[in-house]
C-alpha positions in Angstrom: 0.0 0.0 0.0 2.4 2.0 0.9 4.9 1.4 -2.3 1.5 2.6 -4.3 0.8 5.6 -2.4 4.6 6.7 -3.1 4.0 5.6 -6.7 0.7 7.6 -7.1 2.5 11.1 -5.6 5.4 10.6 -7.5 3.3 10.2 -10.9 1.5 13.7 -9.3 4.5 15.5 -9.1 5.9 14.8 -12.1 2.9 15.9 -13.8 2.9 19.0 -12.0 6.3 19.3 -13.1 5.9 18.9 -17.0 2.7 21.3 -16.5 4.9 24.0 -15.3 7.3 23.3 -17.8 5.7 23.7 -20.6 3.4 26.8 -19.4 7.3 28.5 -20.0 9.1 26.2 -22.6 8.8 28.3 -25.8 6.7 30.7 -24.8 7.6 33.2 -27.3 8.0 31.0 -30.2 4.4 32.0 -31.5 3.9 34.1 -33.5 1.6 36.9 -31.7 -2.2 37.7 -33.2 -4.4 39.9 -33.3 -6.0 40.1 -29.7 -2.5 39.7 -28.0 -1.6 42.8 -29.7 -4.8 44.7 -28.9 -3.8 43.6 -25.7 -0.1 45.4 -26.0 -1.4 48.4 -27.7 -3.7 48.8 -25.3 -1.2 49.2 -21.9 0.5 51.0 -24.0 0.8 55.0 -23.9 -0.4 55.0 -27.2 -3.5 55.0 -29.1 -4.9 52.7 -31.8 -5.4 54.8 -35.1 -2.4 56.4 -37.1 -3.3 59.8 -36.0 -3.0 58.6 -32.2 0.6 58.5 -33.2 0.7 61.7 -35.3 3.5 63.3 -33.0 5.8 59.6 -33.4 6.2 58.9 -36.9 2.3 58.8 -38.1 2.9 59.9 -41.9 6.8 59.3 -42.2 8.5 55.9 -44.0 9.7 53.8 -40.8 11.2 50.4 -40.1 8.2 48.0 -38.8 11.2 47.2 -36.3 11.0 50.9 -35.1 7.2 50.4 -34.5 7.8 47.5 -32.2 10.3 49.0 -30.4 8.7 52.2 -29.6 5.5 50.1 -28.6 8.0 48.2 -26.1 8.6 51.3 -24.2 7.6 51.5 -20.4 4.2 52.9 -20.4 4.2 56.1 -18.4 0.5 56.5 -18.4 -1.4 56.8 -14.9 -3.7 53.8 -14.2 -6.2 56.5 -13.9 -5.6 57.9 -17.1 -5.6 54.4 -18.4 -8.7 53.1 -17.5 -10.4 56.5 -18.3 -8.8 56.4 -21.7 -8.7 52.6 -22.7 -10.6 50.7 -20.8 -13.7 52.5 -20.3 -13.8 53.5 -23.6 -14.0 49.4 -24.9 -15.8 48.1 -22.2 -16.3 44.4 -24.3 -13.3 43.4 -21.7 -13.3 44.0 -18.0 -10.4 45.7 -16.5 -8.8 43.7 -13.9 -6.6 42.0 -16.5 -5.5 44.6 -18.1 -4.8 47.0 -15.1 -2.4 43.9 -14.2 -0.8 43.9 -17.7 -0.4 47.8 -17.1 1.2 47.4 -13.6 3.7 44.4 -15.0 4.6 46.6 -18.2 5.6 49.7 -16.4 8.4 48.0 -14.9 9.5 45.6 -17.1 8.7 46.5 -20.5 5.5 46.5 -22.7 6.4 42.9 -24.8 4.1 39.9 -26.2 7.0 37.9 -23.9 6.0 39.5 -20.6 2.0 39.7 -21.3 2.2 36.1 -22.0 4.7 35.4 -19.1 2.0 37.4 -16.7 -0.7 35.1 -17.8 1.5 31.8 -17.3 2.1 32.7 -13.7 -1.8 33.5 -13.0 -2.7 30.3 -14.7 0.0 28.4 -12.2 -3.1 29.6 -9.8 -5.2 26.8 -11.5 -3.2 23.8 -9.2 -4.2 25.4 -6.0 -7.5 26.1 -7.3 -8.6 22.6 -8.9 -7.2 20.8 -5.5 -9.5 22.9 -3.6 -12.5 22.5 -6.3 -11.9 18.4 -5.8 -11.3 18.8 -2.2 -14.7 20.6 -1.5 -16.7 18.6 -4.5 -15.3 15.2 -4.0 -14.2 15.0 -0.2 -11.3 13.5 -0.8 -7.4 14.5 -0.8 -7.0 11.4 -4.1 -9.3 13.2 -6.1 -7.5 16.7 -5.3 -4.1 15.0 -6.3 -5.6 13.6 -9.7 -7.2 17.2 -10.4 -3.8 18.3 -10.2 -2.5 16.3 -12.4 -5.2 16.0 -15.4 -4.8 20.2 -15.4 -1.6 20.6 -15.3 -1.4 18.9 -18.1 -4.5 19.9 -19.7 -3.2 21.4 -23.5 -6.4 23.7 -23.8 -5.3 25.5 -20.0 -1.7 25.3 -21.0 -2.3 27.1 -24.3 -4.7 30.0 -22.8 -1.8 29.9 -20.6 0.2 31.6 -22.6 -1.8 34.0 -24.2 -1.8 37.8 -23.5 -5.1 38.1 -22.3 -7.8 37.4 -19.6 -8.2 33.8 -19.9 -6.0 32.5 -17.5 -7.6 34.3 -14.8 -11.2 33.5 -15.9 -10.0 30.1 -15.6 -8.5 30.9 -11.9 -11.5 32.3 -11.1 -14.1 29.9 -11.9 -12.1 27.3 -10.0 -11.8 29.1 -7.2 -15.6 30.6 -7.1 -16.9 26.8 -7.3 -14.3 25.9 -4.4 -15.6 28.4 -2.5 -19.4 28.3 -3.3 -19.0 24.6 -2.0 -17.7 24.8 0.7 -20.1 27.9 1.6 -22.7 25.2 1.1 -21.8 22.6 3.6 -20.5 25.2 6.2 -22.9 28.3 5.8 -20.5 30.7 7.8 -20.8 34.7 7.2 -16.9 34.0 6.1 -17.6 31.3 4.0 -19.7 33.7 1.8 -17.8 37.0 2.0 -14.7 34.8 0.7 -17.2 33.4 -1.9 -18.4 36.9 -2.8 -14.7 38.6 -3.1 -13.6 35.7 -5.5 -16.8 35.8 -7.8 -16.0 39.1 -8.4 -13.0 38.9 -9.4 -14.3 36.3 -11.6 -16.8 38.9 -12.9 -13.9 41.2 -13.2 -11.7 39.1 -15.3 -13.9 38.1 -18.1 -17.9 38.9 -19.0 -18.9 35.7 -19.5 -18.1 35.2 -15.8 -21.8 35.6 -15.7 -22.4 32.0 -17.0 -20.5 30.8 -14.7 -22.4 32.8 -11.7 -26.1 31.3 -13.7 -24.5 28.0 -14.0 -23.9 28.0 -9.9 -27.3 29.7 -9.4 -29.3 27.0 -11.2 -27.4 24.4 -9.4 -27.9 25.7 -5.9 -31.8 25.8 -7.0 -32.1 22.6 -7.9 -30.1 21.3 -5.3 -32.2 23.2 -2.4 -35.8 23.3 -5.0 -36.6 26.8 -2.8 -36.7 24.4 0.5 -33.7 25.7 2.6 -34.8 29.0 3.1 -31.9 29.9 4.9 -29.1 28.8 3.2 -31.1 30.5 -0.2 -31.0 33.7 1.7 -27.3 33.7 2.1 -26.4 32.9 -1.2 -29.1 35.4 -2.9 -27.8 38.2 -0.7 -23.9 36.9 -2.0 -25.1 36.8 -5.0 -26.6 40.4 -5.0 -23.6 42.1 -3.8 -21.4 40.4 -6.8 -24.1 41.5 -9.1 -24.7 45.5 -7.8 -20.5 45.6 -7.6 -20.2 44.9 -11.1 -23.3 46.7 -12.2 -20.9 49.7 -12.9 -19.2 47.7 -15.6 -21.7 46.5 -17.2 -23.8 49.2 -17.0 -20.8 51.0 -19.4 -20.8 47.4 -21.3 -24.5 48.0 -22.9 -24.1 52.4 -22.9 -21.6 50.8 -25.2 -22.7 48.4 -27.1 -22.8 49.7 -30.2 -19.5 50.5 -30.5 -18.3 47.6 -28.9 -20.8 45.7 -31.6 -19.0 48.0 -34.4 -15.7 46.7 -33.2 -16.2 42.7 -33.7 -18.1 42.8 -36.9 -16.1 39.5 -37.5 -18.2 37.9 -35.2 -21.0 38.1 -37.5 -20.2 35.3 -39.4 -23.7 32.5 -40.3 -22.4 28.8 -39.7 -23.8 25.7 -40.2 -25.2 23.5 -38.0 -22.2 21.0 -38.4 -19.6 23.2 -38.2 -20.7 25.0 -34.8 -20.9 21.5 -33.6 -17.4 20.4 -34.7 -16.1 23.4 -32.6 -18.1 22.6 -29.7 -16.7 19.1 -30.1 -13.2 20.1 -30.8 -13.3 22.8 -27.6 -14.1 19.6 -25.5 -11.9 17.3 -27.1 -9.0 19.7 -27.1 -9.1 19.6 -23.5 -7.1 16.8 -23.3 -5.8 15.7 -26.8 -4.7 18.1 -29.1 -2.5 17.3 -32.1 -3.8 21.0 -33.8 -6.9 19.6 -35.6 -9.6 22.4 -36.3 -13.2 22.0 -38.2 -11.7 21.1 -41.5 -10.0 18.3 -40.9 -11.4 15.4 -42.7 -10.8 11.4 -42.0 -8.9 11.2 -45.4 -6.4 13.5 -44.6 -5.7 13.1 -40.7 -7.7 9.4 -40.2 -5.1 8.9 -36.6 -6.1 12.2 -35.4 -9.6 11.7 -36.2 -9.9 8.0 -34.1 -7.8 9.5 -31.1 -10.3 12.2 -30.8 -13.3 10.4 -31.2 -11.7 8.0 -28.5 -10.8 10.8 -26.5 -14.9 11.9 -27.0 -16.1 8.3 -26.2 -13.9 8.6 -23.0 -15.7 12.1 -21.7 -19.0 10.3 -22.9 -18.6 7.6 -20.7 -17.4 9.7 -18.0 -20.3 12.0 -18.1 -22.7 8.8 -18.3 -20.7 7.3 -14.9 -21.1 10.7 -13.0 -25.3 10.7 -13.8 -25.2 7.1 -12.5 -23.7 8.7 -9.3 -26.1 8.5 -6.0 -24.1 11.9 -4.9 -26.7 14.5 -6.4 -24.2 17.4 -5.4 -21.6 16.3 -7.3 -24.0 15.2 -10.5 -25.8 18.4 -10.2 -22.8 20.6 -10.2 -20.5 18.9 -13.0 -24.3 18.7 -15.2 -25.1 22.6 -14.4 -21.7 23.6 -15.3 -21.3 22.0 -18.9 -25.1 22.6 -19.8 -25.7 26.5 -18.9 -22.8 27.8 -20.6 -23.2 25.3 -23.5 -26.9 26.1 -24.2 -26.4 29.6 -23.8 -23.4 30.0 -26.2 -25.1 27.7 -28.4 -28.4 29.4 -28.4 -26.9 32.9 -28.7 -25.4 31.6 -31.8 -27.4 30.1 -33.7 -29.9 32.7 -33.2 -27.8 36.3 -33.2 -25.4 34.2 -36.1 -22.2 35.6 -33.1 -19.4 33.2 -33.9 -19.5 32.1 -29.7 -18.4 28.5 -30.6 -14.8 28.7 -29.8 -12.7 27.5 -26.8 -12.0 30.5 -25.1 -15.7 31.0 -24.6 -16.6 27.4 -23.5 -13.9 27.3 -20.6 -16.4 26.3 -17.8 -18.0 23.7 -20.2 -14.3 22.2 -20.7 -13.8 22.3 -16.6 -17.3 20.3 -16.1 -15.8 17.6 -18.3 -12.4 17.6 -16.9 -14.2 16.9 -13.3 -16.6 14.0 -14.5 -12.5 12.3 -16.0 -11.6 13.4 -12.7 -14.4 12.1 -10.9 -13.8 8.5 -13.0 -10.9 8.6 -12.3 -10.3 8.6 -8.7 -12.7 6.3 -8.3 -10.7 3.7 -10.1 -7.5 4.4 -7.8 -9.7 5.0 -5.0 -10.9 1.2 -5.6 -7.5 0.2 -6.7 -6.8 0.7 -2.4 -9.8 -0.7 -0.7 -8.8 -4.0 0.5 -11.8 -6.6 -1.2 -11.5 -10.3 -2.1 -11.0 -9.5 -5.7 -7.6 -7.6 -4.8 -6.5 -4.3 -4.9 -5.1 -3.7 -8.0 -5.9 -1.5 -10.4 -7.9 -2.8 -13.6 -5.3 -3.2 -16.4 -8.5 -2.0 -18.5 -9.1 1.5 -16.8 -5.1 1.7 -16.5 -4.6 1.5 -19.7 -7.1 4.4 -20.6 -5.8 6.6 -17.8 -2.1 6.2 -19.3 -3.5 6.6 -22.8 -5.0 9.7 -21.6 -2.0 11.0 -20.3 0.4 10.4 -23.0 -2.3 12.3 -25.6 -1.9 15.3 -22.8 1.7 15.0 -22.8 2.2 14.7 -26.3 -0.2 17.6 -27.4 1.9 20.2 -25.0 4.9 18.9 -26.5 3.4 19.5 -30.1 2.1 22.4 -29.9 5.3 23.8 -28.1 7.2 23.2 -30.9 4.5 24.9 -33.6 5.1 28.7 -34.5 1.5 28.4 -35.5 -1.3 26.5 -33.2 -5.3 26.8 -33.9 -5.3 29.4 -30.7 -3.7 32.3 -32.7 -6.1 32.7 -34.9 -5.5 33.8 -38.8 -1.8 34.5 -37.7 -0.8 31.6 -39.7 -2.4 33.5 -42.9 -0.9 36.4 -42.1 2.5 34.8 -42.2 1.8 34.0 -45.9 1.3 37.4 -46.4 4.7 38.4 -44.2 6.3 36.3 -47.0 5.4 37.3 -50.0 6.4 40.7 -48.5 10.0 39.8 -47.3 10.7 38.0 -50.3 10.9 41.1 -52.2 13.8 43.2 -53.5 12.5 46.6 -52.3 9.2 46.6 -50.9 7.1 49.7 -49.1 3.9 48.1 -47.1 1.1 51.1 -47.1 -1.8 50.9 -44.4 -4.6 52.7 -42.6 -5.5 49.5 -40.4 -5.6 49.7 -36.9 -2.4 49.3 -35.2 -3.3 46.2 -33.7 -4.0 44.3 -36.7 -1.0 45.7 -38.7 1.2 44.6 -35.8 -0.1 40.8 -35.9 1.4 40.8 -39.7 4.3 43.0 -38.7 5.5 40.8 -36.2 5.7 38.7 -39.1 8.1 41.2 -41.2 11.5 41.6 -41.7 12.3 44.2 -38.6 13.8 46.5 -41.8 10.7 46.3 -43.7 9.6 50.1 -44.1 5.9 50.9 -43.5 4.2 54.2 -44.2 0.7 54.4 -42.1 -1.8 56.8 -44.5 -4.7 56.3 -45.5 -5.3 55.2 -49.2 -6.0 58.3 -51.4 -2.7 59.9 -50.6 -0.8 57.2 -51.9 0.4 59.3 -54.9 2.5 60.9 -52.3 4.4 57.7 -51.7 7.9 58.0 -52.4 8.4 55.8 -56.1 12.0 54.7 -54.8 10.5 51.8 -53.7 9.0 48.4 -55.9 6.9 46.9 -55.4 4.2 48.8 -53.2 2.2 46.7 -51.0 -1.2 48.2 -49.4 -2.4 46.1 -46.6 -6.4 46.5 -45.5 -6.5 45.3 -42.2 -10.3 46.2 -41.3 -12.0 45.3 -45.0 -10.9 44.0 -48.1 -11.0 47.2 -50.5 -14.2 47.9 -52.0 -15.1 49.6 -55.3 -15.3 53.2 -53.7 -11.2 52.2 -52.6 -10.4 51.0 -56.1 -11.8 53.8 -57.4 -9.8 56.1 -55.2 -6.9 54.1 -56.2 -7.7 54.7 -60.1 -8.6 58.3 -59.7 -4.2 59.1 -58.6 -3.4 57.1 -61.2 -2.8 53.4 -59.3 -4.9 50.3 -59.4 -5.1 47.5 -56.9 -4.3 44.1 -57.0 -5.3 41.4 -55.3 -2.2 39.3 -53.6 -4.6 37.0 -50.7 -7.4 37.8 -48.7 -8.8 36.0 -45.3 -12.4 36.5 -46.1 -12.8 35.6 -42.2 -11.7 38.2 -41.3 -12.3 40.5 -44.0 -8.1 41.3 -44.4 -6.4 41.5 -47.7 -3.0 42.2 -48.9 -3.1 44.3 -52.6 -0.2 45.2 -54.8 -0.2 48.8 -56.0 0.7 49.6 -59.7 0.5 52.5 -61.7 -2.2 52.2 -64.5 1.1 52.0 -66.7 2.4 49.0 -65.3 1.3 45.2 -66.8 -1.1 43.4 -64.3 
């Protein structure tokens, strides 16, 4: 017994140990995209547009390299100024992030390397937090052990670990908001709930759909109690009201701005079909423990391995799910149920009837932790079996060993993948943006023109050749462009150019022409050539 008990915490720690390992390992080998440079441009000091920058080099010929650099800079800004003049002005994210991000940056540097090194660190968070989610939910220090384990390994956590935005901490948060709702449910103190209230909002803080997170606990304490325990409803009503009225402020300014906000993610307007939002539900959940970099268009023909682990890997959760609803505890069935289904059948709903593109990992981060608890639940009750003394033995099933070291070798080997990929499904269209990059560095003597948004011009000039020279004007005064330079690339980073853009383009004498597009996203990269030159 005792040989297995060593055994089990050395497996533990060693999982622990590859989990903080590759949170770190290669961390900047990525290439960033667009939202971790909305992220950087906003701690920055400076604005978004090219005339937010009209007293740096707005209107001159620079070096992308000197546009990084000067983005880099310490931010001086006061975290006052900054949430009056960033944050409240695009209230789609809440602040607690990003006042972080601002506080980190204006010590050491505003880089993608220390953004994404801020949100490795938070997400370390997650290993006290799922120990104390098991802990509270299961009652038992074995389960806590394998929740350590299956997250820190966990590819979909890792990966959102090292991005340059909120996610890690909306992860944080939601484990440590169930923890603590639990165990203000089985010992109703006036502590209990204040730490219970402080964590959910920081929860609501870190991300907006927090809120699922908060309905998702809210139907489960309902149908756990069905309105009997009046006062144990009382307490978590009044918790529950002071979370809301503290982050009424926020999203008060969230719907004064919607409009804006709505103007700003136009790409989420984007129709899918039935089978497609269902593949990315599918591949969110899937992805939560194997991940070899498959995505919605894989097909069995080209990738048939990848295709049979994951639907293995689905059969597994299936089965997993199916063993928790055969459970006689109700808390534990109504808690890993309420937590998959709210969130799931409220992103799925507002989808398919608003056409928002919701299906996508990021968003479906509680749905992913429900599933990880039913493994984790199945889990420890094999090893928890493995070490009741019966008259069938104590070992382990060879059967459910197998499938448990299966498990882990697709976690292992999908961090090790993706640590080794410059491009990984999380970062977006940065991968078509790179095609872009090198069609541009390839040339002899090229001048990249653009009006875009800084944010989306850095996610392809992150991409460039540092010595690349970029002038930032807007397309009908590109007859003043300097003709030293061949050829002339115009890159449209909010739309690809419409008739009223070629036509400005025609009217100083140049015409546009068409290198790629991502229709996705609505980005295109044109050539520009006097009406002289051969297309």
């Amino acid at each position: 017994m005792f040989k297995k008990k060593q055994l089990f915490l050395t497996l533990i720690s060693m999982l622990l140990a590859l989990g903080v390992f590759f949170r770190f390992y290669n961390i900047d080998l990525k290439f960033p995209w667009i939202d971790e440079c909305i992220t950087q441009v906003r701690v920055s000091d400076y604005g978004y547009s090219a005339e937010d920058w009209q007293s740096v080099f707005s209107q001159e010929i620079v070096e992308i390299g000197r546009i990084q650099n000067q983005l880099k800079s310490r931010p001086n800004q006061s975290t006052f100024q900054f949430i009056q003049d960033k944050l409240i002005q695009q209230p789609e994210h809440p602040p607690l992030y990003y006042i972080m991000a601002k506080e980190v940056t204006r010590w050491s540097g505003n880089t993608i390397s220390r953004l994404r090194k801020l949100s490795a660190y938070i997400g370390l968070l997650a290993f006290p937090g799922i120990y104390w989610l098991c802990l509270e939910l299961f009652g038992s220090f074995t389960f806590g052990l394998v929740g350590l384990g299956i997250i820190a390994i966990s590819p979909l956590y890792i990966l959102y670990g090292q991005e340059a935005r909120e996610y890690s901490l909306w992860i944080v948060g939601t484990l440590f908001s169930s923890a603590a709702l639990i165990r203000a449910h089985r010992k109703s103190t006036g502590k209990n709930w204040a730490i219970y209230s402080v964590i959910s909002i920081i929860g609501l803080y870190s991300h907006l759909f927090f809120l699922l997170v908060i309905a998702a606990q809210s139907l489960y304490i309902l149908l756990l109690h069905q309105f009997g325990h009046k006062v144990f409803l009382r307490s978590y009503i009044k918790s529950t009201l002071v979370n809301i009225t503290i982050f009424l402020p926020w999203l008060s300014l969230f719907w004064w701005k919607f409009d804006k906000t709505s103007a700003q993610t136009k790409w989420f307007n984007e129709h899918l079909s039935l089978v497609t939002i269902g593949k990315r539900f599918l591949g969110s959940i899937v992805r939560t423990f194997f991940d070899w970099g498959l995505d919605e268009t894989i097909s069995l023909r080209s990738s048939p391995l990848e295709i049979i682990l994951a639907v293995a890997t689905l059969c597994l959760i299936a089965y997993c799910l199916f063993y928790v609803f055969l459970s006689d505890n109700l808390e534990i069935k109504l808690y890993i149920f309420t937590l998959i289904s709210v969130p799931l059948v409220s992103i799925f709903g507002i989808e398919l009837i608003s056409g928002k593109v919701l299906s996508q990992a990021r968003y479906l981060i509680p749905v992913c932790l429900g599933t990880q608890l039913a493994v984790i639940y199945w889990i420890g009750h094999q090893i928890s079996a493995s070490r009741e003394p019966s008259s069938q033995g104590t070992r382990l099933g060879s059967f459910p060993a197998l499938i448990i070291l299966a498990l882990l070798m697709g976690n292992i080997s999908s961090c090790y993948l993706s640590s080794q990929a410059m491009f990984w499904w999380t970062k977006g269209d940065a991968r078509n943006l790179g095609e872009m990059a090198q069609v541009i560095n390839q040339s002899e003597n090229p001048l990249l023109i653009s009006s875009s948004l800084l944010p989306r011009l850095m996610s392809l000039g992150y991409q460039l050749d540092p010595t690349i020279p970029v002038q930032w004007i807007p397309l009908q005064t590109v007859a003043q462009v300097i003709p030293a330079f061949q050829p002339i690339y115009w890159f449209e980073g909010g739309a690809i150019a419409s008739t009223r853009q070629q036509s400005e383009a025609n009217q100083t004498g140049y015409t546009l022409e068409l290198i790629q597009k991502i229709s996705q996203i609505n980005v295109g990269l044109y050539e520009i050539k006097t009406s002289s030159e051969p297309s």
